[in-house]
C-alpha positions as CSV (number, residue, x, y, z in Angstrom):
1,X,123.1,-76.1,129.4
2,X,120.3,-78.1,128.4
3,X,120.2,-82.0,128.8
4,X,120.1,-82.6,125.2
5,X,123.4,-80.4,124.6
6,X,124.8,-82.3,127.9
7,X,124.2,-85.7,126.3
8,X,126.0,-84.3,123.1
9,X,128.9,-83.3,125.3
10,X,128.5,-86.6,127.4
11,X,128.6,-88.8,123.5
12,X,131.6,-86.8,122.5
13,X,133.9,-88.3,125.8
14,X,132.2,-91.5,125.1
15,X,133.3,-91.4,121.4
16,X,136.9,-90.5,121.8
17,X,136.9,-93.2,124.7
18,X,136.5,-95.6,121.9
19,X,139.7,-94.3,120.5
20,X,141.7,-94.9,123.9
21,X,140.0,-97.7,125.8
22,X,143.1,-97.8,128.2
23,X,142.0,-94.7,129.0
24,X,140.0,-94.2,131.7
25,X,137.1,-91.9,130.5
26,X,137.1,-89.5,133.8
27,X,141.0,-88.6,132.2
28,X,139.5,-87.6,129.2
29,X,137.0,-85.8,130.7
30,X,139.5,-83.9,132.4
31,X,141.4,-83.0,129.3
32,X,138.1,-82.0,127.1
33,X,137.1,-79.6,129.8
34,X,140.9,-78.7,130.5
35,X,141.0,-77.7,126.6
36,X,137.7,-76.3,126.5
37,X,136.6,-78.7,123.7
38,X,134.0,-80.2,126.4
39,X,131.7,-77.4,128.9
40,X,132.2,-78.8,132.6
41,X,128.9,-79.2,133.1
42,X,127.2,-81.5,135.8
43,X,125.4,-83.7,133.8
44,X,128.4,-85.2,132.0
45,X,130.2,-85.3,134.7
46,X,128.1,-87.6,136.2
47,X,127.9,-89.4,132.9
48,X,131.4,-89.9,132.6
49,X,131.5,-91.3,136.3
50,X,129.1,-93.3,135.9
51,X,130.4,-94.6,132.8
52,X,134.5,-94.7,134.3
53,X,132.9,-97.2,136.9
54,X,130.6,-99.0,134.8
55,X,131.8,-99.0,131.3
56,X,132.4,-103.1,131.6
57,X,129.1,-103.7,132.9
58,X,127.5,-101.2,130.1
59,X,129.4,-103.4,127.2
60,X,128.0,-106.6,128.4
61,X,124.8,-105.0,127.8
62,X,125.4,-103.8,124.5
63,X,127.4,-107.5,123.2
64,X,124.2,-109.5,125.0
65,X,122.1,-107.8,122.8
66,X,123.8,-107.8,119.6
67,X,122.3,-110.2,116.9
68,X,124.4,-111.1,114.6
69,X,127.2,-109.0,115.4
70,X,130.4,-108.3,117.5
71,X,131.0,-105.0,119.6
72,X,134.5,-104.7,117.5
73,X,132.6,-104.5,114.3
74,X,129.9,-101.7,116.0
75,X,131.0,-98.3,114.4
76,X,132.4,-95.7,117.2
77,X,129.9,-93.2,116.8
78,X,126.9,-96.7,117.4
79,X,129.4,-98.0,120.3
80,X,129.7,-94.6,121.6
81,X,126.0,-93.6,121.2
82,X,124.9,-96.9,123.0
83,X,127.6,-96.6,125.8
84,X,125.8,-93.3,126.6
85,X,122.1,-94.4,126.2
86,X,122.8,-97.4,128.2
87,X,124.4,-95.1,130.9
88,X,121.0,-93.6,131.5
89,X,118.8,-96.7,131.1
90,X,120.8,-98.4,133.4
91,X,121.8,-96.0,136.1
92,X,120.1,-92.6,136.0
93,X,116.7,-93.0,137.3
94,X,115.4,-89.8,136.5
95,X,115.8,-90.2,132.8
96,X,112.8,-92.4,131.2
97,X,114.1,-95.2,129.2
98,X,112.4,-93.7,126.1
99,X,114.1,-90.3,126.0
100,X,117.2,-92.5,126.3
101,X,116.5,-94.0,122.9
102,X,115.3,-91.0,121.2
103,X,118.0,-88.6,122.1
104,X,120.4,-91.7,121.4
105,X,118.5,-92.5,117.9
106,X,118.4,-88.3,117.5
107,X,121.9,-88.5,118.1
108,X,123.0,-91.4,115.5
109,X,121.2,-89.9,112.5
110,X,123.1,-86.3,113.4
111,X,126.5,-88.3,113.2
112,X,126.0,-91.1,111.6
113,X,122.8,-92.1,109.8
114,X,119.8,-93.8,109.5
115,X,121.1,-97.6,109.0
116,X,123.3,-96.4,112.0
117,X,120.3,-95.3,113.8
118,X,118.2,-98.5,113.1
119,X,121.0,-100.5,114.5
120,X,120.8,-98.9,117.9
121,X,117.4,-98.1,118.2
122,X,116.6,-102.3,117.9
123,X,119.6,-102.8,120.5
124,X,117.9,-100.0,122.9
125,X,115.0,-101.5,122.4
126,X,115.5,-105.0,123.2
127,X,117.3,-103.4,126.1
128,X,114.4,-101.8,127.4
129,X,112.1,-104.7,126.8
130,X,114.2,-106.7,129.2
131,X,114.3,-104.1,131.6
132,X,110.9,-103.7,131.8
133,X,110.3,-107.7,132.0
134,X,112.7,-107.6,134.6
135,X,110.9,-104.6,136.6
136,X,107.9,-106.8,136.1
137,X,108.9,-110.1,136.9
C-alpha cells in the first residue's frame, strides 16, 4: 500500500473517531480492519497508536492554533484531517512537515473543499512555523 492510500485509510479511523470520541481510536481500528472497511496495514497502525496515546496532546495543538474559532465548530472531515496531519508533524520523524500539509490539504479538497482546505492549510502552517522556530531556537 502506498503512503498516500495509508494516510487515506489512517483519516478514515481518524474521522469516525470524531463520531465516538469515548472511543478509543485503536478499538476502532480493530473493528475497520475486523470488517474489512480499513486494510491492516502498518502505517496506520502506527497512526492510530500514535494517535490512541496522543490524541489530547494533538487537539491542544489544533485549539492553540485556531483563530477565531473553537475545535467544536471545526467540521469532522477538518478535525479529522488535522488530527492526522498533526500526528505526523508531531511524531513521525520520517515524514517532512510539508508532505504532511499537502497530503492533508490533498486530502480536504477530495472530502471536503477548498474553503475546507484553506482552513487547515493556515492551521498546518502556523503549526509548522512554530515548530520550526522551536527547532531553531
Amino acid at each position: 500500500m502506498t503512503r498516500k492510500k495509508a494516510r487515506e485509510q489512517a483519516f478514515l479511523l481518524f474521522f469516525e473517531k470524531s463520531f465516538h470520541p469515548e472511543t478509543d481510536i485503536e478499538d476502532i481500528a480493530a473493528l475497520a480492519f475486523d470488517s474489512g472497511l480499513v486494510e491492516n496495514d502498518e502505517y496506520v497502525e502506527m497512526v492510530a497508536g500514535i494517535a490512541s496515546k496522543k490524541l489530547f496532546e494533538i487537539d491542544e495543538f489544533i485549539e492553540e492554533n485556531l483563530r477565531g474559532w473553537r475545535k467544536t465548530r471545526i467540521s469532522k472531515v477538518s478535525l479529522a484531517v488535522m488530527r492526522l496531519a498533526l500526528c505526523e508533524m508531531l511524531f513521525i520523524e520520517d515524514v517532512p512537515i510539508g508532505v504532511s500539509i499537502n497530503e492533508a490539504v490533498e486530502m480536504c479538497k477530495l472530502y471536503s473543499g477548498e474553503e475546507d482546505a484553506s482552513f487547515v492549510n493556515g492551521v498546518l502552517g502556523t503549526v509548522a512555523k512554530k515548530l520550526e522556530e522551536k527547532k531553531d531556537g
